[in-house]
C-alpha positions as CSV (number, residue, x, y, z in Angstrom):
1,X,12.6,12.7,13.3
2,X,8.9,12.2,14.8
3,X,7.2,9.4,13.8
4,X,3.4,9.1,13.4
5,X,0.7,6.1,12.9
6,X,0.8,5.7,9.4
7,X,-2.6,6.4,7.3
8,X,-2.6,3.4,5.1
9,X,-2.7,0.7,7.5
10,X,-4.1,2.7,10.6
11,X,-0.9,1.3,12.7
12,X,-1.5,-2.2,12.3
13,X,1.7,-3.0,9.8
14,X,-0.6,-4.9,7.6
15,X,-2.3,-3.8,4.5
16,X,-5.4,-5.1,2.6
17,X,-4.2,-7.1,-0.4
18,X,-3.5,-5.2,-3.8
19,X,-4.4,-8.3,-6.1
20,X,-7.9,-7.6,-7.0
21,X,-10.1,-11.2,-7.5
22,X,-13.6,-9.5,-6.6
23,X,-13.8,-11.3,-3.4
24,X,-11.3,-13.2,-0.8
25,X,-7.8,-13.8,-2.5
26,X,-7.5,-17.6,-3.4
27,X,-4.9,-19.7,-1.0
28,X,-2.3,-19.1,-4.4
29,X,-2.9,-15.5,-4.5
30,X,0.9,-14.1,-4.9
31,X,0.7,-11.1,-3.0
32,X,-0.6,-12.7,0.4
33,X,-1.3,-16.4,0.0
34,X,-4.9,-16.3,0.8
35,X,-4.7,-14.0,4.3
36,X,-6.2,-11.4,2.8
37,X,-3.1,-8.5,4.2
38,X,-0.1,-7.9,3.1
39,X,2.9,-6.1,4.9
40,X,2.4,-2.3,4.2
41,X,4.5,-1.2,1.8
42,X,3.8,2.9,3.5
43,X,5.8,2.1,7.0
44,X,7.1,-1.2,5.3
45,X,5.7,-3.1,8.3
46,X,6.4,-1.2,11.2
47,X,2.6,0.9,11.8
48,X,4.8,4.3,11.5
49,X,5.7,7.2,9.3
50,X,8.2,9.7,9.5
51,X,5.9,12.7,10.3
């Protein structure tokens, strides 16, 4: 099956973080520890999507 770039993380593999603090995540956030990206959950890491 073609794959394509995948829409949620433009191809990158990485997500912006779902925890929502109104700003940049704390170093404890749960979801991604302060970085801010998470893996995307879409392509589960890998920039691509079954077209």
């Amino acid at each position: 099956m073609a794959k394509e770039k995948c829409g949620n993380c433009n191809g990158t593999g990485m997500a912006d973080c779902p925890m929502e603090y109104g700003g940049r995540c704390p170093d404890n956030c749960p979801a991604c520890g302060g970085k801010q990206k998470v893996k995307c959950q879409d392509c589960k890491g890998t920039g691509k999507v079954d077209a």
